[in-house]
C-alpha positions in Angstrom: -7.2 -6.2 46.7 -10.2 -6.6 48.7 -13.0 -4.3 50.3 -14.7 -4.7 53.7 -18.1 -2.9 55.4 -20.4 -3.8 57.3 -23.7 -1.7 58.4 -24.7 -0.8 54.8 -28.3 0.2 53.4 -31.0 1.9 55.1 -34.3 1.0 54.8 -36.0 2.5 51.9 -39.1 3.5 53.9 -36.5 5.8 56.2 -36.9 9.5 56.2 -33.3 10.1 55.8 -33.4 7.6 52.6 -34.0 10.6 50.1 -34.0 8.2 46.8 -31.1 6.4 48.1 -28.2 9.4 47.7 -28.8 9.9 52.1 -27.7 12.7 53.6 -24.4 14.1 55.4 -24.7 11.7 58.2 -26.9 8.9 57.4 -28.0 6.5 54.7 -24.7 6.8 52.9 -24.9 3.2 51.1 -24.4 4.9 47.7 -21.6 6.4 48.3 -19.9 4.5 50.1 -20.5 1.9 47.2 -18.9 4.4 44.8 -15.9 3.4 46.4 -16.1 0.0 45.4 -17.2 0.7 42.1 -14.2 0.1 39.3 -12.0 -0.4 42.0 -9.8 -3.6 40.7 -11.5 -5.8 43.9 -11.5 -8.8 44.0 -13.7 -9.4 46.2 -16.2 -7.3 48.7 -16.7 -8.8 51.8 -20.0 -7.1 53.3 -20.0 -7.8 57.0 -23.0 -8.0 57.7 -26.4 -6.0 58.4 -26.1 -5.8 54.5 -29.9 -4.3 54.5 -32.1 -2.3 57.7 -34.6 -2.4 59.2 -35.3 -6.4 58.5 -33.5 -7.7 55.1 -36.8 -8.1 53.7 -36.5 -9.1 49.8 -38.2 -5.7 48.6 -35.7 -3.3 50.8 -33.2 -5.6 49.4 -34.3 -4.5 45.9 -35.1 -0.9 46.4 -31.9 0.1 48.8 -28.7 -2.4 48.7 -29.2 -3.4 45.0 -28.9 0.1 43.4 -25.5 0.7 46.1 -23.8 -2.1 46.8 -25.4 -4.5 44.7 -23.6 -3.1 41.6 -20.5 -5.0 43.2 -22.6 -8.1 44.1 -20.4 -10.4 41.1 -17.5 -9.9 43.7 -19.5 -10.0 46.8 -18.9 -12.6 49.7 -21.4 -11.6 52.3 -21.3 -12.4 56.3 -25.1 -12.7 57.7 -25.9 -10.2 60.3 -29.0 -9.6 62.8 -31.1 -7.4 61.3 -31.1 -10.1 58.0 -32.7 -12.1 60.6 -35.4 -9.2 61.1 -36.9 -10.2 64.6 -40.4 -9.7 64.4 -40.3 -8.2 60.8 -40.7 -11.3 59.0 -39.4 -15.0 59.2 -36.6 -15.0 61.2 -34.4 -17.2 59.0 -32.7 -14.4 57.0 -34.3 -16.3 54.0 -34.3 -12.7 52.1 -30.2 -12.4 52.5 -30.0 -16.0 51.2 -32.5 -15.7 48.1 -30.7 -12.2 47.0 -27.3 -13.5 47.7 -27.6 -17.1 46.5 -24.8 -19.7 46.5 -22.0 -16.8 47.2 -24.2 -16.6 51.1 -23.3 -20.2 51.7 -25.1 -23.0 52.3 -28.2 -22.8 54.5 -28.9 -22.6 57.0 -25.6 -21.5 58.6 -24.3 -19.4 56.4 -20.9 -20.3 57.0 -17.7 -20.8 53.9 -14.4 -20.3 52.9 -12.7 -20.0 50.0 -9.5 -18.9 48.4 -8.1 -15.6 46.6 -4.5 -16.0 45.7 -2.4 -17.8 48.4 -5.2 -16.3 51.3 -7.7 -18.7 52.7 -11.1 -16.6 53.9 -13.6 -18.1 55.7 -17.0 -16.4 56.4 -18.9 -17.1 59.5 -22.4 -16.8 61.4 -22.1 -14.7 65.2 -25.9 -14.9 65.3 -25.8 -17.8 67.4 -29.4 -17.9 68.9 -31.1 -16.7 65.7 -33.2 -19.0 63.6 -35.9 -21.6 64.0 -36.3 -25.0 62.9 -34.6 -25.7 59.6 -33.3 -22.3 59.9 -32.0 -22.6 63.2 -28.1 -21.2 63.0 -27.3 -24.0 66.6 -25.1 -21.7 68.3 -21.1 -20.8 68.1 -19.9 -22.4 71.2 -17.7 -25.9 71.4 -19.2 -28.5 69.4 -22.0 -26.5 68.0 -22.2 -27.5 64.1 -20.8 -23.9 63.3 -17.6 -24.6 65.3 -17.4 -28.5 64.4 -17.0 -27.3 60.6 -14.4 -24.8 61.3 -12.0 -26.7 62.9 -12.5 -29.3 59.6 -12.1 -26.3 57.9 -8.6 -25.2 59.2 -7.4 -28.6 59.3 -7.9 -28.9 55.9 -6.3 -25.8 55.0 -2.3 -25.2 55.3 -2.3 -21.3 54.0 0.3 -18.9 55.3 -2.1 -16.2 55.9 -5.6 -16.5 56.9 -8.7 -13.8 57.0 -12.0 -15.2 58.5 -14.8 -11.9 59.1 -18.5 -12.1 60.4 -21.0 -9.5 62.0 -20.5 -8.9 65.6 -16.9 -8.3 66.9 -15.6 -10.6 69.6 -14.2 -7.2 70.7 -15.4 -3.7 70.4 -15.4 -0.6 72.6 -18.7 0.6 70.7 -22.2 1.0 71.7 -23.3 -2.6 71.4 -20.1 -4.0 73.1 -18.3 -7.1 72.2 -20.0 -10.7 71.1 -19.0 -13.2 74.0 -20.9 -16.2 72.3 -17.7 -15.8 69.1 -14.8 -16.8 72.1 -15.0 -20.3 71.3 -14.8 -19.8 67.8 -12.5 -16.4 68.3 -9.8 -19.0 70.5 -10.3 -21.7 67.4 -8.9 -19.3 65.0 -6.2 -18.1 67.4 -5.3 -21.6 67.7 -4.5 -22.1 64.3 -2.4 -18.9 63.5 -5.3 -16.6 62.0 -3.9 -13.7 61.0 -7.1 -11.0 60.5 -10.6 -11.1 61.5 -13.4 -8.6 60.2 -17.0 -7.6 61.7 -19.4 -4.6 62.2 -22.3 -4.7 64.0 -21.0 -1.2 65.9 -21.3 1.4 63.8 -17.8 2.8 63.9 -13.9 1.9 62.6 -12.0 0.4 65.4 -8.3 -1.4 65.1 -6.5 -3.6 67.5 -3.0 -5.0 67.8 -2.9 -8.4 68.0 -4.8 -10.5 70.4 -4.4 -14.1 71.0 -6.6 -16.5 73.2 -9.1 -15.0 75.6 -11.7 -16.8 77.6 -14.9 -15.7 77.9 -15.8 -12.7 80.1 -19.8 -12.0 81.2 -20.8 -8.8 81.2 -20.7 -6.7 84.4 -23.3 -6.8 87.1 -26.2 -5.1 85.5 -24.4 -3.5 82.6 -26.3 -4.3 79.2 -23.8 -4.8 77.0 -19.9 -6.2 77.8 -16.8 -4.3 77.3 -14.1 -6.8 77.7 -10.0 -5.8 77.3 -8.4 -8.9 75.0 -5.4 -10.8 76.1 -2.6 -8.6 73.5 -0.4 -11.5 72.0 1.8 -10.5 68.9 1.6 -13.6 67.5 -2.5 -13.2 67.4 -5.2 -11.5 65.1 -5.3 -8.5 64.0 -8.8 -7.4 64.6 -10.5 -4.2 62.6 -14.0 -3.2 63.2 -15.6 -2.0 60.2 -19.2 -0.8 59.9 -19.0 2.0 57.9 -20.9 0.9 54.9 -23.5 3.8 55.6 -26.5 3.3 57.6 -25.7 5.9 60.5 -22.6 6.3 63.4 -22.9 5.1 66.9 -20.4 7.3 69.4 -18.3 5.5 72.2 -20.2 7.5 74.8 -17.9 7.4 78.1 -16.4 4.2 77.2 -12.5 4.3 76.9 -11.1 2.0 74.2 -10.1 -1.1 74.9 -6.1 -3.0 75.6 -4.9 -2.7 72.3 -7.4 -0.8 70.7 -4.6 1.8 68.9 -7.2 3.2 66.6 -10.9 4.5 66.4 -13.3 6.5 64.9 -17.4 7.1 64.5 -17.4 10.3 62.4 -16.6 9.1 59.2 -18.0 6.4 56.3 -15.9 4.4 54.1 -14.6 0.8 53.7 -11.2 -1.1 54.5 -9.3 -2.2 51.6 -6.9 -4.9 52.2 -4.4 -6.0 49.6 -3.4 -9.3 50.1 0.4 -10.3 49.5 1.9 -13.6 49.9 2.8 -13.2 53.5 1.4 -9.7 54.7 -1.3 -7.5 53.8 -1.9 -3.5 53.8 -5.1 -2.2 54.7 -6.4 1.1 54.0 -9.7 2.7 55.4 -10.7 4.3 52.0 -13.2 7.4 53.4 -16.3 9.1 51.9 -15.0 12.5 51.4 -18.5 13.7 51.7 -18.8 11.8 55.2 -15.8 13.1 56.7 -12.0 12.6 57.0 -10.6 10.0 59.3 -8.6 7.6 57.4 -5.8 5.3 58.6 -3.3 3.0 56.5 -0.8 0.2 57.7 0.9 -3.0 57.1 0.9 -6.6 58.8 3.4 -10.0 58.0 1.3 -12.9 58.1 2.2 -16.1 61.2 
């Protein structure tokens, strides 16, 4: 079995922070961790936005380490923006790396895979334009080094089922909207008969039927964000949205799910568990009962 959240520790300096325990609806990294916490995992796959406001070493120490940090032996991490911290620091996410080490990845990308049981996972970068110089991710689109490696990747790997996660959803009804720049890499993995992908990045629970190849879609004249309905195929990936891992809920405001979105929620913390079987999976969005109640359960046969 393995856990997945995204969205997890508030900055230490926040008002709402209150010696890391949080409060009804925000900074709910610690218990959310509890969750995790003598579980039988193995593996927690944090997706992202691991530490707020920047993923700077010493919020690293005083907010994530004390939560989810207790699980960081089993911890496979996807980078997410706010590691990369903007103006806050060195935009390399050089803090994420240094408190993660080898289980991050290699730098500067970021980007692995690996195996648990008969599952290949593969961990990948959506933060495309972030970075400078040595740090520099190089994009996500075709031929970018991100996207070169992948297709290596599922070349070299013949597994049934396949799980690949990273931060910001290639689609999402929430506030932030869906990631465009992932399309190229979002069509690879339809391509080669994905089965699950994971992010964050909107502070909610969304689930999808499956969705197979869908090209690229700008965003609206003069909307901010894009809201783009996939192309439903039920030989494609099943897509979840976690990022529940604590820090606080965005609502959907007016915006009405998506094709295929069967399932959503922003009032409630918690993680997806997945167990992984030798050709299907179950998931389980495991709540924090002190959060609220939404939970939701189901099964899935791998391509």
């Amino acid at each position: 079995m393995i856990a997945a959240a995204g969205d997890i520790a508030c900055d230490p300096t926040s008002t709402r922070f209150n010696n890391g325990l949080g409060s009804k609806g925000n900074c709910r990294q610690k218990w959310t961790s509890d969750l995790l916490v003598s579980s039988g995992l193995s593996a927690v796959l944090p997706l992202g936005d691991e530490q707020y406001e920047c993923g700077a070493a010493t919020a690293f120490t005083a907010s994530y380490a004390p939560s989810w940090g207790r699980v960081k032996a089993i911890s496979y991490p996807a980078v997410g923006n706010h590691e990369y911290g903007k103006s806050c620091h060195s935009n390399d996410a050089s803090a994420y790396f240094a408190y993660f080490g080898p289980q991050a990845g290699p730098t500067p990308g970021g980007w692995y895979s690996y195996d648990i049981g008969t599952w290949h996972l593969i961990a990948l970068n959506s933060e495309c334009g972030y970075g400078s110089g040595a740090g520099k991710v190089g994009g996500c689109g075709p031929g970018s080094p991100q996207e070169t490696w992948l297709q290596q990747d599922l070349a070299a790997h013949s597994n049934l089922c396949t799980l690949a996660y990273w931060h910001e959803p290639r689609f999402s009804s929430g506030e932030h909207g869906d990631a465009q720049a992932m399309a190229t890499i979002w069509n690879d993995l339809v391509a080669a008969h994905v089965d699950v992908v994971l992010s964050g990045h909107n502070h909610d629970y969304e689930r999808f039927d499956p969705i197979g190849t869908t090209p690229p879609q700008p965003p609206a004249s003069g909307a901010a964000v894009s809201y783009q309905d996939p192309v439903l195929d039920p030989n494609g990936i099943r897509e979840f949205v976690v990022g529940t891992g604590g820090k606080n809920h965005y609502g959907f405001g007016s915006q009405p799910p998506l094709a295929g979105e069967v399932v959503r929620d922003s009032t409630t913390y918690g993680v997806l568990k997945l167990t992984l079987h030798p050709s299907g999976y179950d998931w389980q969005f495991v709540n924090d009962p002190g959060s609220g109640t939404f939970t939701d359960s189901g099964s899935g046969s791998c391509h």
